[in-house]
C-alpha positions in Angstrom: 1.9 -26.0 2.9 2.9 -23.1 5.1 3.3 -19.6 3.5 7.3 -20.0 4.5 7.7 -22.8 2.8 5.7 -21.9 -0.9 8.9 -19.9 -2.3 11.3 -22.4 -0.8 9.4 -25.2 -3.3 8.8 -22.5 -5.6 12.9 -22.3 -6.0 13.8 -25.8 -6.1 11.2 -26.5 -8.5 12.6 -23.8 -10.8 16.4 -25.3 -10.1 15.0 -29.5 -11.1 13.8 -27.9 -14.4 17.0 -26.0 -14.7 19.3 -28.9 -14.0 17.5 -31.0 -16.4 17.7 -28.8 -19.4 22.0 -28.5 -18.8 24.1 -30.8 -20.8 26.2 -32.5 -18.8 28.4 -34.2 -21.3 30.5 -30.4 -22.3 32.7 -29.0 -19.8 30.8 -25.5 -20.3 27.3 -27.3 -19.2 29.3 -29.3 -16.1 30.4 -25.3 -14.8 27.3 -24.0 -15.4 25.6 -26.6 -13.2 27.7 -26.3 -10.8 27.2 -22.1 -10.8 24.2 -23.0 -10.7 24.0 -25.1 -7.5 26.2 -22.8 -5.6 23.4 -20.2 -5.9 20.9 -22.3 -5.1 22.8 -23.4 -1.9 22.8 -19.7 -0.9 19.1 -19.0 -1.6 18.1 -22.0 0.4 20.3 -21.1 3.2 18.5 -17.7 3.2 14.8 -19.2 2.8 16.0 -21.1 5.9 17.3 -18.0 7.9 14.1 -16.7 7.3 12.1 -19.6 8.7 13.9 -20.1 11.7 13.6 -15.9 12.2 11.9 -13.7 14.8 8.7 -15.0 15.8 7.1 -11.6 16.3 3.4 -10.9 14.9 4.3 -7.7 13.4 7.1 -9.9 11.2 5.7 -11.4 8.0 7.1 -14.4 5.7 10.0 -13.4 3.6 9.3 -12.5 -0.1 10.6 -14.6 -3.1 13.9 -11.8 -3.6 12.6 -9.9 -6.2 10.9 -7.2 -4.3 12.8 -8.3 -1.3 15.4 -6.2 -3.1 13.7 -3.2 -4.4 13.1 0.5 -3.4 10.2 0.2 -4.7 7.1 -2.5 -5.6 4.2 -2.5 -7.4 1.1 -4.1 -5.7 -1.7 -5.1 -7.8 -5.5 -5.4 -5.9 -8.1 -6.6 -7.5 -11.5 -5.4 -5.8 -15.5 -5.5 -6.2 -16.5 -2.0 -7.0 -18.0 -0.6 -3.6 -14.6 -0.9 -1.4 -12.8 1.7 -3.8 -13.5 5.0 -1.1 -12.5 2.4 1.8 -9.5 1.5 0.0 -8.3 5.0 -1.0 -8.5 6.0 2.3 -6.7 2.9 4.0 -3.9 2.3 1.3 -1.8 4.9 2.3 -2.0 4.4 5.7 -0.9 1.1 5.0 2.2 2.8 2.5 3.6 5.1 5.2 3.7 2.2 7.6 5.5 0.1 5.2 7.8 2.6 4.7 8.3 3.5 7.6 9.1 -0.5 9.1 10.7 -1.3 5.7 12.5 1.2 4.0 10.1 0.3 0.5 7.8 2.2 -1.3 5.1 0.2 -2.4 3.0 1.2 -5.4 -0.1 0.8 -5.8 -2.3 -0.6 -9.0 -6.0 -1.2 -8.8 -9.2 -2.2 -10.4 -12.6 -2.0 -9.1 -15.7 -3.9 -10.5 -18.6 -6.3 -10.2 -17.4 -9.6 -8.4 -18.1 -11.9 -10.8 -16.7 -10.0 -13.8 -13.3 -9.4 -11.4 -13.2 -13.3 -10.8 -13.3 -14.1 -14.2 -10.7 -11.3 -15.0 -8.4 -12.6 -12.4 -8.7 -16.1 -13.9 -8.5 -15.3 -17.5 -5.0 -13.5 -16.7 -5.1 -10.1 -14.6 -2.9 -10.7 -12.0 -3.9 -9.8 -8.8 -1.5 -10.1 -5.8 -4.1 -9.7 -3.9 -8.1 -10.1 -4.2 -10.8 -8.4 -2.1 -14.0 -9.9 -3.1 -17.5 -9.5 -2.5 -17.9 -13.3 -1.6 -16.1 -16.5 -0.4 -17.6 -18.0 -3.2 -15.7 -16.0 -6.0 -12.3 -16.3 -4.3 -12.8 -20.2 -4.1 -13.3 -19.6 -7.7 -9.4 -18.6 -8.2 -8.8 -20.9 -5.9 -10.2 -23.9 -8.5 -8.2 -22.4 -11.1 -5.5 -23.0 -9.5 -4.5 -19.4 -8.5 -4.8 -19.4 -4.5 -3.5 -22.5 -2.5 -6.4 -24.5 -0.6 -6.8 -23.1 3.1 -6.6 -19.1 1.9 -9.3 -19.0 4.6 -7.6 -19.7 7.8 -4.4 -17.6 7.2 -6.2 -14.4 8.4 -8.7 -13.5 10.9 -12.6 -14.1 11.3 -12.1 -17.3 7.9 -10.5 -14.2 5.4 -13.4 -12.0 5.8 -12.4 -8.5 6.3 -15.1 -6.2 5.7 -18.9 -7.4 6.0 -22.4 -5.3 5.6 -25.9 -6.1 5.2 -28.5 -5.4 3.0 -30.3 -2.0 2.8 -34.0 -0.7 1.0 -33.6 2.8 -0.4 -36.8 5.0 -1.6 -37.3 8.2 -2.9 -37.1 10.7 -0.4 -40.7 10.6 1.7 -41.0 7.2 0.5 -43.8 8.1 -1.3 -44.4 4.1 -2.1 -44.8 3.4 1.2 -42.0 0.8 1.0 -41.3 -0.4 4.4 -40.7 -4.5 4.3 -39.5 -6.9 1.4 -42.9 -8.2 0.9 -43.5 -4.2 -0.3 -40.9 -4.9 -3.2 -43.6 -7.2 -4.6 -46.2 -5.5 -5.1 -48.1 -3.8 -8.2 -46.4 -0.6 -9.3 -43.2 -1.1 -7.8 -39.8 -0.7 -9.9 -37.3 -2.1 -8.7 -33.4 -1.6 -9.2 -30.7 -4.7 -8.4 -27.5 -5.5 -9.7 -27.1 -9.0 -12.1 -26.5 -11.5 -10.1 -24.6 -13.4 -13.2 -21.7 -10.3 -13.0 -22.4 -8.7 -9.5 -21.5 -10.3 -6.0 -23.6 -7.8 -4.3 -26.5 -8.7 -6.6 -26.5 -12.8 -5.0 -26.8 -11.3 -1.2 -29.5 -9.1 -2.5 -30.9 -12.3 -4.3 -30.4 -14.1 -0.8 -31.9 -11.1 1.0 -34.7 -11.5 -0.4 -35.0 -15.3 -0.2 -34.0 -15.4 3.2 -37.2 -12.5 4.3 -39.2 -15.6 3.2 -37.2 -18.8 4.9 -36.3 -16.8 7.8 -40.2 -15.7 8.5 -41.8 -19.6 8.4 -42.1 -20.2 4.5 -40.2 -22.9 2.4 -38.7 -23.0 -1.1 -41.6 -22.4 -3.0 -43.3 -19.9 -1.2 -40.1 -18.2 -1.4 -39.6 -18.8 -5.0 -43.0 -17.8 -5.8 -42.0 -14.3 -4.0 -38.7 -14.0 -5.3 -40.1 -13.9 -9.0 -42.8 -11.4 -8.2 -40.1 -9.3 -7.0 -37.3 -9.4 -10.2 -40.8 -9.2 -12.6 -40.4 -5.7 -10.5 -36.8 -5.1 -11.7 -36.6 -3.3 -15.2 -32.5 -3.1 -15.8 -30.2 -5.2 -14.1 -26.9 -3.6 -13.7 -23.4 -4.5 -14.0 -22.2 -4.3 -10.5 -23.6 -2.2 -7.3 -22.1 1.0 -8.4 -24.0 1.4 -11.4 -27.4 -0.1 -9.6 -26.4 3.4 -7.7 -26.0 5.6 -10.3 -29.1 4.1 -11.7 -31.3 5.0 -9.1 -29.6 8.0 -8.0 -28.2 9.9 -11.1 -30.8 9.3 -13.5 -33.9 8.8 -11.3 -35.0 5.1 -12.2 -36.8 2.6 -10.1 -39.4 3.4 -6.6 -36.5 1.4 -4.5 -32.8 0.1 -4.7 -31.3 -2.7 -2.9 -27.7 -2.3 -2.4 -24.8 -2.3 0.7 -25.9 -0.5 3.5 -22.1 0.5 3.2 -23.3 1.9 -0.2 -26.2 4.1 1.5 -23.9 5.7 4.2 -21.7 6.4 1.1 -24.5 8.3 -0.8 -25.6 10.2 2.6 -22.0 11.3 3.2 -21.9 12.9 0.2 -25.1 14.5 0.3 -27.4 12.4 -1.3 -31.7 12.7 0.1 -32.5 9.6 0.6 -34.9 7.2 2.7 -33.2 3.9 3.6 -34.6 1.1 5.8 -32.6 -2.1 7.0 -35.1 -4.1 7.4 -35.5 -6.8 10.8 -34.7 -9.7 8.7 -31.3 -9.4 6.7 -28.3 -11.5 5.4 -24.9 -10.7 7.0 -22.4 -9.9 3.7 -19.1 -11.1 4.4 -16.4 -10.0 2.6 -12.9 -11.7 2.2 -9.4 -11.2 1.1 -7.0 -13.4 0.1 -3.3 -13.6 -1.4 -3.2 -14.7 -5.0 -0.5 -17.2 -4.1 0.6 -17.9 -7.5 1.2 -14.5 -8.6 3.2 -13.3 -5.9 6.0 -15.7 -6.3 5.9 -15.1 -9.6 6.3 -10.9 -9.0 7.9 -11.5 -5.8 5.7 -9.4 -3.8 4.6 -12.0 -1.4 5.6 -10.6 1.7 4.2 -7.0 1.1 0.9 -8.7 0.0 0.5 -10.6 3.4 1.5 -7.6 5.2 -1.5 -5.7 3.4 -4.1 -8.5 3.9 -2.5 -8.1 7.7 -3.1 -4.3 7.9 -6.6 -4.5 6.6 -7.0 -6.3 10.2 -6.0 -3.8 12.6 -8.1 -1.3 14.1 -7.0 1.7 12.2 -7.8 -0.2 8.9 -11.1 -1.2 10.5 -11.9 1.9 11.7 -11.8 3.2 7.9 -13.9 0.5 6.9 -16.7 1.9 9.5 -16.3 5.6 8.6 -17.4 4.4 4.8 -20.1 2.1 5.7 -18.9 -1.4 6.0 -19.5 -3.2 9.3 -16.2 -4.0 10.9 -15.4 -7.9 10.6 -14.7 -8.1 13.8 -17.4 -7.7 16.3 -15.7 -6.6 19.5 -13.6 -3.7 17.7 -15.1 -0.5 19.8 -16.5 2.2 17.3 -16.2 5.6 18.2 -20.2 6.4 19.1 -20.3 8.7 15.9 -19.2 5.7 13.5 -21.5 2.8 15.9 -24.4 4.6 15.3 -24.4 4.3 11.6 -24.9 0.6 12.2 -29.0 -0.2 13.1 -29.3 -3.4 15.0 -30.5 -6.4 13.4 -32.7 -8.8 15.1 -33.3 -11.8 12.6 -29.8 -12.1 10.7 -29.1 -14.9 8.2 -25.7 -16.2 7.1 -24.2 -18.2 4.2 -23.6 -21.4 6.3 -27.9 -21.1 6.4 -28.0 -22.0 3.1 -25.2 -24.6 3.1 -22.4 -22.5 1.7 -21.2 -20.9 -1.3 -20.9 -24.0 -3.3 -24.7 -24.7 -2.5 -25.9 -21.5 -2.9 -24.6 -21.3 -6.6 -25.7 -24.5 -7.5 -29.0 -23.9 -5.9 -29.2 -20.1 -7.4 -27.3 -19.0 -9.9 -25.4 -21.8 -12.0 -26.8 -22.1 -15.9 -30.7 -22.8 -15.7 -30.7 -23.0 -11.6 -33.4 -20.9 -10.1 -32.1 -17.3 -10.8 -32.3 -18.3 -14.6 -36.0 -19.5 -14.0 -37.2 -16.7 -12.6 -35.7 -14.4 -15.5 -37.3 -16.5 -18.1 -40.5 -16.0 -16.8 -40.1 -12.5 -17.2 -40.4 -12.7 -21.0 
């Protein structure tokens, strides 16, 4: 089903359920059908107009008329927690635009967290018009529940990912550890911090990082299992979401090393932070999508301003943001200026989701109840 055509059913969905309930046997039930498909006739002449309407890429899809009609609308995103800076910076951009090609102010609400934790959030009842999430995997989530129409993925650029990074190893300053390789993170005397992979969607890439050092360099499953528990026996907290893994190691001084975002490194660096940070030869591209929460934005009628968000987030002056705060852009023949390019090391062996059979794999593979992940914790105790 086209985005055109999702409010069009939307409204004569709404108008079958309406008819049905009017009693047709009283003169007063008779004229208020009939007021009733008058208005209908009109709003379906209008969804029409706006199908049959410009065809110009800067035009989006016309909202349910809700907001269609407002000064003002209320935007809810729902993100993982390390795109908060990259946001704040981009949204207004994206505001003044809109009100300058629409005449509408558009407010923004938002909530940052751990992946996993926003997902479940999202699907328990927070209602996101628009998800930023820190894998494919958690937005197929919503999708299952019912939230996002199937094919989310090829309605924007580069399959929905819009920001991507990969994965970084940060040491105290002089790496006095003399961490240099993922095979170091192993070792004797090492702590470790890492975000849960159970609540944290950065915490599964750095799960995959580290699995992927091993698959990537000749090994198979079990040698990389075997290294993959020596490393979380390492690990003395697992936090909530990358943030906190940050704070952890930076704020109060815990752990030899942290795996986070490089995005999350060039963060700490721009605001002053000492730090030592190595991405290492063999990595795992993070891809990051977006997606409209279809059934949420016919319900608030904010369809149209949430596509042309998940459209601006594309273009090169969104991009460009994403670079200045880290995040590789998700499209690879956007020119950097050289001061933003050479924040990004080259990467010679670089693994990718579709390695490892996608997100659907991965999980059952990883982190589903009593799947590897849950193995190598219970060895800890």
């Amino acid at each position: 089903m086209s985005l055109w055509q999702r409010p069009l059913k939307r409204l004569q969905a709404m108008s079958e359920h309406r008819t049905y309930r009017f009693r047709l046997n009283s003169l007063k039930g008779f004229v208020s059908l009939f007021l009733v498909g008058t208005v209908l006739s009109v709003a379906l002449a209008a969804c029409s107009g706006g199908e049959t309407g410009s065809n110009s890429s800067s035009q989006t899809p016309s909202a349910a008329p809700v907001a269609a009609t407002k000064n003002n609308v209320e935007l809810t995103l729902v993100s993982f927690a390390v795109t908060k800076a990259a946001h704040e910076a981009i949204i207004p951009k994206f505001v003044e635009q809109w009100k300058k090609d629409h005449n509408q102010t558009v407010v923004f609400k938002q909530s940052y967290g751990g992946s996993g934790s926003q997902t479940r959030a999202v699907i328990d009842g927070l209602e996101a018009d628009v998800v930023h999430l820190a894998l494919a995997g958690d937005t197929s989530k919503i999708e299952k529940a019912g939230l996002i129409q199937p094919g989310w993925e090829k309605e924007v650029p580069n399959n929905g990912i819009v920001s991507k990074s990969v994965a970084a190893l940060v040491t105290r300053p002089g790496n006095p550890k003399n961490i240099k390789t993922w095979e170091d993170l192993s070792k004797d005397g090492i702590k470790l911090i890492t975000a849960d992979p159970k609540t944290s969607g950065v915490a599964r890439w750095n799960f995959l990082a580290l699995w992927n050092s091993v698959i990537k360099t000749g090994g198979d499953d079990a040698k990389a299992t075997e290294f993959v528990t020596k490393v979380y026996k390492n690990v003395p907290l697992l936090t909530k979401d990358a943030r906190e893994a940050t704070d952890a190691f930076f704020k109060q001084g815990q752990g030899d090393a942290l795996i986070n975002y490089e995005n999350e490194i060039i963060l700490a660096e721009q605001k002053g932070e000492k730090l030592t940070a190595i991405i290492p030869d063999v990595n795992i591209s993070i891809d990051n999508p977006i997606a409209v929460v279809d059934k949420n934005v016919d319900k608030h009628g904010t369809r149209e301003v949430a596509e042309g968000f998940v459209k601006y987030l594309y273009t090169p002056e969104a991009q460009q943001e994403f670079a200045k705060l880290g995040f590789r852009p998700a499209d690879d023949t956007l020119t950097l200026s050289k001061e933003v390019a050479d924040k990004f090391p080259k990467v010679k062996t670089l693994g990718t989701v579709a390695d490892f059979g996608g997100w659907d794999g991965i999980n059952n593979k990883f982190f589903a109840d009593g799947a590897i992940f849950d193995q190598i914790q219970a060895k800890k105790k």
